[in-house]
C-alpha positions as CSV (number, residue, x, y, z in Angstrom):
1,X,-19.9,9.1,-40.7
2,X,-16.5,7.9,-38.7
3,X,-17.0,7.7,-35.0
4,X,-16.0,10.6,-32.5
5,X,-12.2,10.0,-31.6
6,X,-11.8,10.4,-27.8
7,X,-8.2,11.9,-26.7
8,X,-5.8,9.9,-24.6
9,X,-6.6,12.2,-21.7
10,X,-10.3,12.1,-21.8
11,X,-10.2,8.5,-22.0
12,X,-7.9,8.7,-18.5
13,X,-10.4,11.0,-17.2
14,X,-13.2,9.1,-17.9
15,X,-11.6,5.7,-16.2
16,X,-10.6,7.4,-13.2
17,X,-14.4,8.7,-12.8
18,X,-15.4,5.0,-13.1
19,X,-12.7,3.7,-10.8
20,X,-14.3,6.6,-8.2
21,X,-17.7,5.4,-8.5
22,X,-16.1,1.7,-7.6
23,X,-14.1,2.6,-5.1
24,X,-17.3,4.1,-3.3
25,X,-19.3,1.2,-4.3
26,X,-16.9,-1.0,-2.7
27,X,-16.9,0.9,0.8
28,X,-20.9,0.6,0.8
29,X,-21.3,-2.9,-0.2
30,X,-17.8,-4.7,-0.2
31,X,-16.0,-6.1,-2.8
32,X,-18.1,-9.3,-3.3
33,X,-21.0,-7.2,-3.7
34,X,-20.1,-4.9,-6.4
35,X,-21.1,-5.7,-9.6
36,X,-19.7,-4.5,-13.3
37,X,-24.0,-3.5,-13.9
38,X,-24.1,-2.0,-10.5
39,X,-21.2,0.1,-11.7
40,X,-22.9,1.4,-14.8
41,X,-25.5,2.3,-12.6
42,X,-23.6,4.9,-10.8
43,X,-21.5,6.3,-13.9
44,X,-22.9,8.6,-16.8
45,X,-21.1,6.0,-19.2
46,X,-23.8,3.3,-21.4
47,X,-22.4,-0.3,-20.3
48,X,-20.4,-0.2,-23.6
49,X,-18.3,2.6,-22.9
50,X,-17.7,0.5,-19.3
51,X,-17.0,-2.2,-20.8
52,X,-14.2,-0.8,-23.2
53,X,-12.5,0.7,-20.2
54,X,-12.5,-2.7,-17.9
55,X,-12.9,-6.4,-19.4
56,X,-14.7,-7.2,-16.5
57,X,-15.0,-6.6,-12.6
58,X,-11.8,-8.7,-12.1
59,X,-9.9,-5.9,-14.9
60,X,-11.6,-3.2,-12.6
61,X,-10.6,-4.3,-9.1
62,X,-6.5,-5.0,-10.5
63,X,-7.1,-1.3,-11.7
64,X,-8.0,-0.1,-8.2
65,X,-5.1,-2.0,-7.0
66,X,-2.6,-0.4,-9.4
67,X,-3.9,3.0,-8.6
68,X,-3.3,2.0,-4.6
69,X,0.1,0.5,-5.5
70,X,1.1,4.0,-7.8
71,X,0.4,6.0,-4.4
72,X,2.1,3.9,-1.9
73,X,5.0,3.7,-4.8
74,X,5.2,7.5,-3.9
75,X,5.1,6.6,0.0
76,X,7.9,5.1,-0.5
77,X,9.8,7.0,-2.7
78,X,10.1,9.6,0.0
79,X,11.1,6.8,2.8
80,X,13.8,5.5,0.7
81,X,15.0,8.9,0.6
82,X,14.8,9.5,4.3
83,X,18.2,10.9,5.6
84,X,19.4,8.7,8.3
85,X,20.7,5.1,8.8
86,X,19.4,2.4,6.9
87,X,17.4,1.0,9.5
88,X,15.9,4.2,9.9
89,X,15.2,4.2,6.5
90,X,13.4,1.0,6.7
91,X,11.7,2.4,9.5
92,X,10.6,5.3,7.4
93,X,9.2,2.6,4.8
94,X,7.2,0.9,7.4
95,X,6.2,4.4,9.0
96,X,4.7,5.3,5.3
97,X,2.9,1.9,4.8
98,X,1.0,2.3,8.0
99,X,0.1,6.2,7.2
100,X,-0.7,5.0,3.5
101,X,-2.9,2.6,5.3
102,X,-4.7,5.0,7.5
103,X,-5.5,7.2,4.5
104,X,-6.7,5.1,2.1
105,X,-7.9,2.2,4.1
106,X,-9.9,0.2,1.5
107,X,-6.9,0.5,-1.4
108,X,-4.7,-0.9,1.4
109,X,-7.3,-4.1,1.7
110,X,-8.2,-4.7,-1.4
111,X,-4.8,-6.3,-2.2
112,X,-6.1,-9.0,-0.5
113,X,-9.2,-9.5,-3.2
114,X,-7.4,-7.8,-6.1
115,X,-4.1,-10.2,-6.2
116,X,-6.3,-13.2,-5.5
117,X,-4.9,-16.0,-8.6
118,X,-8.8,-15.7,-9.7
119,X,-8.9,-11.6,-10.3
120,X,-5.3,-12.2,-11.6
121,X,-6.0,-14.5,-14.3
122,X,-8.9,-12.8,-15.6
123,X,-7.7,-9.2,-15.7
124,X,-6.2,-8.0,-18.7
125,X,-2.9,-8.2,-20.1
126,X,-1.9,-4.7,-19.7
127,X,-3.3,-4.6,-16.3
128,X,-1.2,-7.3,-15.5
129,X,1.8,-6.1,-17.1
130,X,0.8,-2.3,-15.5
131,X,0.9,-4.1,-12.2
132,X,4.1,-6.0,-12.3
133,X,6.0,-3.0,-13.3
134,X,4.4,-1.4,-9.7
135,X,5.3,-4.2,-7.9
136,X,9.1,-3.8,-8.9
137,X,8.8,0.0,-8.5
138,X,7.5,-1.1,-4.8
139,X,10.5,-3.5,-4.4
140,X,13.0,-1.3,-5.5
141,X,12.5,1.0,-2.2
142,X,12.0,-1.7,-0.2
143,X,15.1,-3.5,-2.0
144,X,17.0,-1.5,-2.2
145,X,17.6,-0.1,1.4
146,X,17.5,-3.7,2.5
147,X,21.1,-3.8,-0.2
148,X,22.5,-0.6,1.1
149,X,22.1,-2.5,4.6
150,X,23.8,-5.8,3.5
151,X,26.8,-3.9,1.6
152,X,27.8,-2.0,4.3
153,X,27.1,-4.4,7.0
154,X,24.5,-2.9,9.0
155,X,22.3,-5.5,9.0
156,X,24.0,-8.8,10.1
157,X,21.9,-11.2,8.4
158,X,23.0,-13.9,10.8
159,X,20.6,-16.2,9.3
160,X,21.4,-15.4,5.9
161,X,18.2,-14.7,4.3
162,X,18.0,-13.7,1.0
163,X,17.5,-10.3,-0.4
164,X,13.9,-11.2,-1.2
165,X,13.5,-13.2,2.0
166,X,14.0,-10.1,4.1
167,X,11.7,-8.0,2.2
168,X,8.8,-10.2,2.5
169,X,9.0,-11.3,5.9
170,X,9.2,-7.7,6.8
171,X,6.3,-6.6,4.8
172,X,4.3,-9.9,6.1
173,X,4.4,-8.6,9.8
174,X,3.8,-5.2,9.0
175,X,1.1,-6.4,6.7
176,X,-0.6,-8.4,9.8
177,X,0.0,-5.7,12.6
178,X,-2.0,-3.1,10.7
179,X,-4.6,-5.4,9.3
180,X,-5.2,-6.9,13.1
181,X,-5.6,-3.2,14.4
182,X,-7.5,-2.0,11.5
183,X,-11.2,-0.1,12.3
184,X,-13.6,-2.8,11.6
185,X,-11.4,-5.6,13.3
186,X,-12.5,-4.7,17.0
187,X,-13.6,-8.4,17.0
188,X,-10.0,-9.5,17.3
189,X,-9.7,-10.9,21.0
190,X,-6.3,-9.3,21.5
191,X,-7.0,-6.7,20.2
192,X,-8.4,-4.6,23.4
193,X,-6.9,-0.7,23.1
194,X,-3.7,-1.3,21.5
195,X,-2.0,1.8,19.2
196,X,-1.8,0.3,15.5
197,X,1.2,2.4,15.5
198,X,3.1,1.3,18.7
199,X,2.4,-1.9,17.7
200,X,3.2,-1.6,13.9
201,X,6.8,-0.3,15.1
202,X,7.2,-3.2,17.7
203,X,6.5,-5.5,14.9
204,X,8.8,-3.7,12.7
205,X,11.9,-3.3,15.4
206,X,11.2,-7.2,16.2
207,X,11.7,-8.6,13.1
208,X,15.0,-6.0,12.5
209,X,16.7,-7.0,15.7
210,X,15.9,-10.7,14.6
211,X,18.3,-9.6,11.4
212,X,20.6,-8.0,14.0
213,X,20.1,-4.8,11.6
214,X,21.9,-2.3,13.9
215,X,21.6,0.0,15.6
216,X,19.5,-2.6,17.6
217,X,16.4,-1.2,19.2
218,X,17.9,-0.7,22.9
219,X,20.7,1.2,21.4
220,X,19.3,4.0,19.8
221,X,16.1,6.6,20.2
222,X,14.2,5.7,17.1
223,X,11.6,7.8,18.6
224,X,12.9,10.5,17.4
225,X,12.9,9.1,14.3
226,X,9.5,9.0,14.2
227,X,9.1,12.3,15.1
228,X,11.3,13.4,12.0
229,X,8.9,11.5,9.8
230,X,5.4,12.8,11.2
231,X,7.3,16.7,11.5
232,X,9.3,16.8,8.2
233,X,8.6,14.4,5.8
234,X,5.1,12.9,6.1
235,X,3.8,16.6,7.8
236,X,0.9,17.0,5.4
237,X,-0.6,12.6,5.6
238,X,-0.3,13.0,9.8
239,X,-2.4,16.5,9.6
240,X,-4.6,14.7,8.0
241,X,-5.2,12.2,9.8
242,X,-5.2,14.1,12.8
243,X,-8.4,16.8,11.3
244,X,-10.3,13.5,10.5
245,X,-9.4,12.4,14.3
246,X,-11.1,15.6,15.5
247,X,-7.3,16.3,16.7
């Protein structure tokens, strides 16, 4: 008797249960302390059926960081598409990596543990091929209003970074800020009552003014910019926020 063929979209189903049941592990016990049996533990799958989903827990922790990486992808989408200048575009971009941060606060961290070169190397193929085709869907919003910029000599470059240089730097700072200001980092000593996003956007408008991307800050209300993004095109993610906020 020939084995039970599974369809391609009960197979998705099934790993996105698993990846569930890990992402809630990891929010009780922390990445170090999940395990691939405490996983089978919490899923109505035999170890077997686990194990043909993920090659290990290094497979299933690049997974979790694809699936972040797919939603921020979307984040960004609608940033890059933002109607306005293109430093309020890359405003936009930044605005959507702190809400994406805010929503899904442990996808957001885990980049840290998932890109590690020891979880890289021992994840499997197609994960890693699945996660360098996010990456470049990633840097092609972030790249490409960083060109737009460059071609029609909004941002002055006067350092003359590279294309790539700008990008990172940019996503470095913002990476920090939010990570610094982040619930469970009350420790920090500077820390005290600061707004993650008054200083995100401080962080953001330094490092653009240091590009000389105009407008510069002191020449334009990019508060209202923000305002456009939490009204209009991130409306739903700041409601959100706000009904788990109690506001």
């Amino acid at each position: 008797m020939s084995p039970r063929q599974v369809d391609e979209r009960t197979l998705h189903d099934r790993e996105q249960q698993m990846l569930d049941a890990a992402a809630l592990l990891i929010e009780k016990i922390g990445v170090e302390g999940l395990t691939m049996d405490k996983l089978v533990k919490e899923v109505p799958f035999s170890k077997g059926t686990v194990y043909s989903h993920f090659t290990g827990k290094e497979d299933m922790l690049l997974a979790l960081c694809n699936r972040g990486m797919g939603l921020l992808g979307g984040y960004f989408r609608r940033a890059y598409l933002f109607e306005g200048s293109t430093r309020e575009r890359m405003l936009a971009l930044m605005f959507a990596y702190l809400i994406y941060s805010q929503i899904y606060p442990m996808l957001f961290m885990l980049v840290i543990s998932a890109k590690a070169p020891g979880v890289i190397e021992k994840a499997s193929e197609k994960r890693r091929d699945d996660h360098h085709e996010l990456e470049q869907a990633l840097f092609a919003s972030v790249g490409g209003i960083i060109q737009d910029a460059l071609d029609n000599g909004d941002c002055l470059n006067p350092n003359g970074l590279s294309l790539e240089e700008i990008a990172y730097t940019g996503w470095a700072s913002s990476f920090g800020a939010i990570t610094l200001l982040a619930k469970g980092a009350e420790d920090c000593v500077v820390r005290g009552e600061l707004c993650p996003q008054e200083v995100v956007l401080i962080s953001v408008h330094t490092h653009l003014d240091g590009l000389q991307w105009l407008p510069l800050l002191r020449e334009y209300n990019f508060e209202q910019t923000v305002e456009r993004l939490k009204r209009e095109d991130f409306a739903t993610e700041v409601q959100l926020l706000m009904a788990r906020c109690g506001g």
